[in-house]
C-alpha positions, 0 to 999 in steps of 0.5 A: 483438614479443612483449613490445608483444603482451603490452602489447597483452593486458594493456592490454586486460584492463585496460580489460576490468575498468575498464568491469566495474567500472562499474554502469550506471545506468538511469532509475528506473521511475515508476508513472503512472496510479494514482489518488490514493486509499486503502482501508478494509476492516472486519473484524469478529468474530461480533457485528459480522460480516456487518452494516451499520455507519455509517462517518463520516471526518472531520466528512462525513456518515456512509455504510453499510459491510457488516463482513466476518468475519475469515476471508473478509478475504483472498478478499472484502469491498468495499474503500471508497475514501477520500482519502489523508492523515490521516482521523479514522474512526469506526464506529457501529453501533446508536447506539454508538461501536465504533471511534474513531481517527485513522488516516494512509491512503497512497496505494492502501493498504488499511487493515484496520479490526479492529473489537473 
């Protein structure tokens, strides 16, 4: 008796640690309804901040974007949105090329522009 008593304890405890030892694994969560677009944010120093510069992505035509100083960056400033993928950018401001790359925008990322 008292050794089918300490079979039953033991067998319980058995299986106790066998179904602790197992992770259980649910679904992953998926995010639905973002939009499939990204952002820019010019950030410009004291010659360039708080002025309007001509921002033209790809071969598109060109659209106006306020620069904002580097300080007031976290609290305010319009993101504009842009397609994700591989852009190429570039900023004029009076005639002058300021800023010239090819940049890879994800999808609900903002990118930081720090003109020079």
């Amino acid at each position: 008796m008292k050794l089918k008593t300490t079979l039953a304890i033991a067998l319980t405890l058995g299986l106790v640690f066998l179904m602790t030892g197992c992770k259980v694994r649910y679904p992953v969560a998926q995010q639905s309804g973002k939009e499939d677009v990204g952002y820019i944010l010019l950030i410009g120093n004291k010659e360039y901040a708080k002025k309007t510069v001509s921002v033209y992505l790809d071969n598109e035509p060109p659209f106006q974007v306020k620069v904002i100083k580097a300080k007031d960056s976290n609290r305010k400033g319009t993101a504009y949105t842009i397609a994700t993928g591989r852009r190429s950018i570039k900023v004029e401001y009076n005639g002058q090329i300021i800023y010239n790359k090819e940049l890879f925008i994800s999808t609900q990322e903002t990118k930081q522009i720090i003109l020079p």
